[in-house]
MDAnalysis code that builds the backbone (N, CA, C; Angstrom):
import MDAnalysis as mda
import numpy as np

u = mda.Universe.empty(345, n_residues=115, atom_resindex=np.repeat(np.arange(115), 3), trajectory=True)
u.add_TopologyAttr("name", ["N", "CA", "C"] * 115)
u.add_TopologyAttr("resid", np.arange(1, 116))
u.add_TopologyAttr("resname", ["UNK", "UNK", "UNK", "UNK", "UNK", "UNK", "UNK", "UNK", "UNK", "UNK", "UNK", "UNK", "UNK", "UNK", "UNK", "UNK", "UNK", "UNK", "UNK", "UNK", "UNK", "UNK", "UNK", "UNK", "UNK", "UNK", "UNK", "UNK", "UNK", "UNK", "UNK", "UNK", "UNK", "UNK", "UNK", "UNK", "UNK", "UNK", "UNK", "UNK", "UNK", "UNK", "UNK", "UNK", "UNK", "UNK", "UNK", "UNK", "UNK", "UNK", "UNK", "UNK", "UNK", "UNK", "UNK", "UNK", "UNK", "UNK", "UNK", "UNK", "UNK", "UNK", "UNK", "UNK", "UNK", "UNK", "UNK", "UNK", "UNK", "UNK", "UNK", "UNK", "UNK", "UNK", "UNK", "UNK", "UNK", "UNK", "UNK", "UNK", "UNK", "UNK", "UNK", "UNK", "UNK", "UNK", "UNK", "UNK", "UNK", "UNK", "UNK", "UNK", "UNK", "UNK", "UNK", "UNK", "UNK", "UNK", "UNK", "UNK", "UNK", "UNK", "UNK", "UNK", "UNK", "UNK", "UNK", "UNK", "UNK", "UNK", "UNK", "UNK", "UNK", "UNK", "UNK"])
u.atoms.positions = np.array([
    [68.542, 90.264, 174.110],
    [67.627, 91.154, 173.438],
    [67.001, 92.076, 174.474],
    [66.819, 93.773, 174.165],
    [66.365, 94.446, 175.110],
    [65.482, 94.696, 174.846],
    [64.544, 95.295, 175.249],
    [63.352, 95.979, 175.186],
    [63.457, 96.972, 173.828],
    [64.388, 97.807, 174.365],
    [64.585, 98.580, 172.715],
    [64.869, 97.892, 171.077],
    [65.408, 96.728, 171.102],
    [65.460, 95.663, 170.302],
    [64.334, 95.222, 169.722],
    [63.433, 94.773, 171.089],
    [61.761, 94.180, 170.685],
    [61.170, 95.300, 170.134],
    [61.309, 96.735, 170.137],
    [60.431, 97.995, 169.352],
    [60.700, 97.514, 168.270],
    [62.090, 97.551, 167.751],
    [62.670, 97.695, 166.344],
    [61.688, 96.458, 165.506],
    [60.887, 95.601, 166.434],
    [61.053, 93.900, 165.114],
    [59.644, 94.656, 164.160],
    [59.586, 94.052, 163.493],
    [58.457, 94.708, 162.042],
    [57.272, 93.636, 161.741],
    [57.944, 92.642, 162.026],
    [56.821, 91.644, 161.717],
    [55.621, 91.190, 162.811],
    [54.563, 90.738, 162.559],
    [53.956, 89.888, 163.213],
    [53.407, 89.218, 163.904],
    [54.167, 88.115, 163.560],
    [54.913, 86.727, 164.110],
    [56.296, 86.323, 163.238],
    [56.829, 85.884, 164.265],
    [58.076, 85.208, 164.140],
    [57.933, 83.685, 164.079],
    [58.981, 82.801, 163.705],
    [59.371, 81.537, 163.696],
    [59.787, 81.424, 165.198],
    [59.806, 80.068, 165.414],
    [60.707, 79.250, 166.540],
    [62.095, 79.373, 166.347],
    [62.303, 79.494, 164.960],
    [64.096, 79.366, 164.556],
    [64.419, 80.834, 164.643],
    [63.595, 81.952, 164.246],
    [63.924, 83.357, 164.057],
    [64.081, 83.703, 166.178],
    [62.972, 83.017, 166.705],
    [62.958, 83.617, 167.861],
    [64.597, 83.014, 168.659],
    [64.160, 81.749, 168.186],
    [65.861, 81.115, 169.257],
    [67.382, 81.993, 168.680],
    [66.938, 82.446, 167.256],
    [68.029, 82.846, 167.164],
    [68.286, 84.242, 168.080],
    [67.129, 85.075, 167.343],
    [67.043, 86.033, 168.744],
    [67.879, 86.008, 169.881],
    [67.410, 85.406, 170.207],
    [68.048, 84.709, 172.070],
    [69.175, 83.807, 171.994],
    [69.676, 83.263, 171.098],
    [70.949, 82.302, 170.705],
    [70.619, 81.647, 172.303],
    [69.549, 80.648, 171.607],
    [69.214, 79.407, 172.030],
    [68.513, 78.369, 171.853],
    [68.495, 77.198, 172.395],
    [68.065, 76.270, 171.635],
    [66.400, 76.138, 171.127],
    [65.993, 75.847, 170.043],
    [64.377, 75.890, 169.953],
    [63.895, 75.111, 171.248],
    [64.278, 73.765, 171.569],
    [64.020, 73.119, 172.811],
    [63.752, 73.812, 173.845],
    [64.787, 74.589, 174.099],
    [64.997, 75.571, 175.247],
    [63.499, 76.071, 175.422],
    [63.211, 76.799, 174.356],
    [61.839, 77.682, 174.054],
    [60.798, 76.747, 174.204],
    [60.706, 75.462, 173.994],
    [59.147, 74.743, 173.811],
    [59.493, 74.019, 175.696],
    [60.553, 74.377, 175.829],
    [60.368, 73.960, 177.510],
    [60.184, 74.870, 178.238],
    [60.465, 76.027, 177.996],
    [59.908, 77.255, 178.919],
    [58.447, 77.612, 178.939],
    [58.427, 77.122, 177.417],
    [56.654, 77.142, 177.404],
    [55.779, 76.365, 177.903],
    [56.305, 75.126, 178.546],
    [55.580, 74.544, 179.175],
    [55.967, 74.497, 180.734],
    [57.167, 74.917, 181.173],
    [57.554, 75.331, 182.387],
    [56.326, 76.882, 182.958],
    [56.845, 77.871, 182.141],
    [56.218, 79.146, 182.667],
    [54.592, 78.943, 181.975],
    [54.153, 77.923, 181.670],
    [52.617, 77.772, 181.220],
    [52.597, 78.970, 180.594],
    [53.028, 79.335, 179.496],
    [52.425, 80.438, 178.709],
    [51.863, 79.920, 177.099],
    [51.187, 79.749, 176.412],
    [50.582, 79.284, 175.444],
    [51.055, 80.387, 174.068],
    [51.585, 79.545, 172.871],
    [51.796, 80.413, 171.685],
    [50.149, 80.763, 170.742],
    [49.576, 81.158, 170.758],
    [48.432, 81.706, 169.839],
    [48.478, 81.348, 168.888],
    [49.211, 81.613, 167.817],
    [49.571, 81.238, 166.362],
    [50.025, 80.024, 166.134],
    [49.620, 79.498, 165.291],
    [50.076, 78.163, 164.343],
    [50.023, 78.038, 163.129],
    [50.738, 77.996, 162.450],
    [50.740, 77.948, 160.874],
    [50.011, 76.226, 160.749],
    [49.847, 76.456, 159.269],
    [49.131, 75.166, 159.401],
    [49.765, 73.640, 159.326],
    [50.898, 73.730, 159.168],
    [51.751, 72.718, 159.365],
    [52.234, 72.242, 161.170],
    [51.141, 73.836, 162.324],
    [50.960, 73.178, 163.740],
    [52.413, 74.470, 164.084],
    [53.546, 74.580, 162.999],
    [54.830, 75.404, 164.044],
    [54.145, 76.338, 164.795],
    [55.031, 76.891, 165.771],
    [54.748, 78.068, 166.413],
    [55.141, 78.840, 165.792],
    [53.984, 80.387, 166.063],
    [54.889, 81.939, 165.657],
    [54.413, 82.303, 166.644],
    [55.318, 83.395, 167.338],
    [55.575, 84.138, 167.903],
    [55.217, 85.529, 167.750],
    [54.034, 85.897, 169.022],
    [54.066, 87.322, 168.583],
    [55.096, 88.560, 169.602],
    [54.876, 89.270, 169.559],
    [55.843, 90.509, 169.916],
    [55.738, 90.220, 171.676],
    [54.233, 90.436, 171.806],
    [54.374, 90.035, 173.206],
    [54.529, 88.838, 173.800],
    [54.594, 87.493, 173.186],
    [55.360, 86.296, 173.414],
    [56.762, 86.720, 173.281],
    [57.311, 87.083, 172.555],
    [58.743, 87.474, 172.474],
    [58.719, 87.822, 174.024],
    [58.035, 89.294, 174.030],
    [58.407, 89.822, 175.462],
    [58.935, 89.450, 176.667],
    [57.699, 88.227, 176.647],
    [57.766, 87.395, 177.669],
    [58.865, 86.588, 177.834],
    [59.487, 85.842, 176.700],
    [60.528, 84.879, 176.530],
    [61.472, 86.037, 176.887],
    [61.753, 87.081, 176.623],
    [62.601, 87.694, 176.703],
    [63.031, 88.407, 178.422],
    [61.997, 88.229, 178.962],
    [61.799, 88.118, 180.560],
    [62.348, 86.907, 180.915],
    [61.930, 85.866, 180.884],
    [62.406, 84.438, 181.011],
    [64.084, 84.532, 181.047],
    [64.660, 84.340, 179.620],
    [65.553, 84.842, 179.401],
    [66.818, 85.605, 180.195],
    [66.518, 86.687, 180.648],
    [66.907, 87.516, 181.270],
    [67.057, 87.044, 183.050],
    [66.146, 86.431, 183.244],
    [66.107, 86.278, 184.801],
    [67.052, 84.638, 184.953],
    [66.378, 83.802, 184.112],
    [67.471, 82.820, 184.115],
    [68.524, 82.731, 183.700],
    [69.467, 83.476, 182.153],
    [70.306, 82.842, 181.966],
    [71.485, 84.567, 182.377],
    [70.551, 85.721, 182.295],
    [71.782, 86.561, 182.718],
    [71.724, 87.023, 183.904],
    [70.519, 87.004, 185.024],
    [70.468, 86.975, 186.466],
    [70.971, 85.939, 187.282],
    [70.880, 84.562, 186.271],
    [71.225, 83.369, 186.861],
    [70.026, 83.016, 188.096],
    [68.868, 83.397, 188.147],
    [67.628, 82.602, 188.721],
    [67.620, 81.372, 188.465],
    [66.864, 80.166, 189.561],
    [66.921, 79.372, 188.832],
    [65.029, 79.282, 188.510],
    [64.770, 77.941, 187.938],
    [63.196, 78.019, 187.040],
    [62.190, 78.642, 188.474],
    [62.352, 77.731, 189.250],
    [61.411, 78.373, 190.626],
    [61.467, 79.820, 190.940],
    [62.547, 80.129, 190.982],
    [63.153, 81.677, 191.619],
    [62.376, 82.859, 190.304],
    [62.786, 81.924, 188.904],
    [62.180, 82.566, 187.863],
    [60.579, 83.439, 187.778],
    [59.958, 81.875, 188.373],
    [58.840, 81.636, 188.319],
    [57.963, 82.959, 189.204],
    [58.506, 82.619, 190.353],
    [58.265, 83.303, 191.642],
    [58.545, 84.495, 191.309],
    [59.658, 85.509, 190.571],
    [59.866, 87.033, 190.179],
    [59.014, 87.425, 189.347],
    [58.717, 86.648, 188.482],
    [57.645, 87.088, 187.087],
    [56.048, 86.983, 188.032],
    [55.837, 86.399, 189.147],
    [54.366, 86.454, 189.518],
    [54.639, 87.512, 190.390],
    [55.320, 87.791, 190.982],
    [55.181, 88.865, 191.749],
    [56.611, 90.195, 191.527],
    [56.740, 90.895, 190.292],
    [57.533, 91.745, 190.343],
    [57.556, 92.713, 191.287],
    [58.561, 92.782, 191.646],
    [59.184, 93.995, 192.971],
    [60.524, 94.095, 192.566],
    [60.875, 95.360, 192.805],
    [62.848, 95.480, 193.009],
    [62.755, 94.963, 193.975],
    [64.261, 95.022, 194.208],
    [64.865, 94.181, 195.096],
    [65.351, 95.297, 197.055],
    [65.224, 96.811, 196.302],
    [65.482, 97.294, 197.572],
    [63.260, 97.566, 198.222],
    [62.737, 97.222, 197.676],
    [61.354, 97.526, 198.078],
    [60.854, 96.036, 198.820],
    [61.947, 95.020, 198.549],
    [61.364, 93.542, 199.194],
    [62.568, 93.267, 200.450],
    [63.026, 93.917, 201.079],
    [64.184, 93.590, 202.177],
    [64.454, 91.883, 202.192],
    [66.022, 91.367, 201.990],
    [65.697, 90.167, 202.599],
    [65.168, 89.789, 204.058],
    [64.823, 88.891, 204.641],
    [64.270, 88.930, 205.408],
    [65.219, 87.566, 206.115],
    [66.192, 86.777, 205.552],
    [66.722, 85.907, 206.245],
    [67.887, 85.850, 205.426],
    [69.138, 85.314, 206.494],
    [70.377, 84.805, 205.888],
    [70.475, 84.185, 204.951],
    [69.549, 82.987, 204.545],
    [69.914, 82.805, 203.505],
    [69.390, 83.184, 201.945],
    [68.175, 84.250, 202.236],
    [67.901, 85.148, 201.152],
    [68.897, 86.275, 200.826],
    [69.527, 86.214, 201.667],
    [71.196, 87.694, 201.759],
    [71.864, 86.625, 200.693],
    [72.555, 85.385, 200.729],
    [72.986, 84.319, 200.656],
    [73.002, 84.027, 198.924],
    [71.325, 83.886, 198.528],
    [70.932, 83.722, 197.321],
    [71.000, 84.903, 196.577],
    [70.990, 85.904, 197.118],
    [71.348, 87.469, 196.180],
    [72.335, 87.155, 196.070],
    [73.414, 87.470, 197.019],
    [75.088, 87.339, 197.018],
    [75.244, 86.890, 195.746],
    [74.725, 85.496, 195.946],
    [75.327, 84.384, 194.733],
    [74.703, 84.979, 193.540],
    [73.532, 85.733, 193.585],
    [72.626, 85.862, 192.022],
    [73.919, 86.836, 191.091],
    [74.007, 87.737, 192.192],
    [74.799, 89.226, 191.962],
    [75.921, 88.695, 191.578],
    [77.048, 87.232, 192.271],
    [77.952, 87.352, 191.974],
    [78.147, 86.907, 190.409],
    [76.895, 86.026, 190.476],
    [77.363, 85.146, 188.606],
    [76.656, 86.202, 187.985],
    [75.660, 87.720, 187.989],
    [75.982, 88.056, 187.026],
    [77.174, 89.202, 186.894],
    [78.192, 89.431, 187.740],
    [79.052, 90.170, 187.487],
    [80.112, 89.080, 186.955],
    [80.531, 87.836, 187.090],
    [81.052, 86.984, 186.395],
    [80.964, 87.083, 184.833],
    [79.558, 86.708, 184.502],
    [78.860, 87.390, 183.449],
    [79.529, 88.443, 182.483],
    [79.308, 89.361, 182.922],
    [79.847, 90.854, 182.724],
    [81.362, 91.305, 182.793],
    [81.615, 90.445, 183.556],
    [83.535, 90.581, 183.167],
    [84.027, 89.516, 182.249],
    [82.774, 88.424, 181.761],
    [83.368, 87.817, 180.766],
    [82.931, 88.304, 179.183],
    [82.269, 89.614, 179.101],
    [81.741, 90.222, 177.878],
    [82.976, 91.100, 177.527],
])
C-alpha cells in the first residue's frame, strides 16, 4: 500500500481484518508490531476490537515497508523510523554497515525481479 492508496481510503476507522487485508498479512502480524513499535490503537469498538485510523494505517504502512519490502530487520526497523535520514545524507561509516546495505539492497531487488 502507498501513500497514494492511503489518500484514496474514505472511512474512519478500519477493522484489523480490513487493515491486514490491506497489507496481505496476518492480523497477528499487526497486534505484534503494535506492541514491538509501541504504538497504541485509539479506537475500540465496544466488543474491545481495534480500528484503525488513517494515521495508524500510515504508520503500519511504514512498518511494513521497511521490514517486509526493504527487508530491515525489527531493530534496524526500529532505529529508521526514530531517526529518518536517506541513506546518501548518513555515509556508512564501517564495513560492515557497507555490508548490511549490500544485503538490504540485494533482497529488495530479489524482491522486484520476483514481481
Amino acid at each position: 500500500m502507498t501513500k497514494a492508496d492511503i489518500a484514496q481510503l474514505t472511512k474512519l476507522y478500519y477493522s484489523i481484518g480490513e487493515v491486514s487485508d490491506m497489507f496481505q498479512v496476518n492480523t497477528s502480524l499487526l497486534r505484534f508490531w503494535e506492541k514491538e513499535f509501541k504504538f497504541t490503537i485509539v479506537k475500540k469498538n465496544q466488543k474491545g476490537n481495534r480500528l484503525y485510523s488513517i494515521k495508524e494505517i500510515e504508520q503500519i504502512r511504514k512498518i511494513y515497508q521497511l521490514v517486509k519490502i526493504e527487508g530491515y530487520t525489527l531493530d534496524g526497523a526500529k532505529q529508521r523510523l526514530r531517526t529518518p535520514s536517506r541513506p546518501h545524507e548518513n555515509p556508512p561509516q564501517s564495513t560492515d554497515e557497507i555490508v548490511e546495505r549490500l544485503e538490504n539492497l540485494k533482497q529488495r531487488l530479489i524482491i522486484l525481479k520476483t514481481l
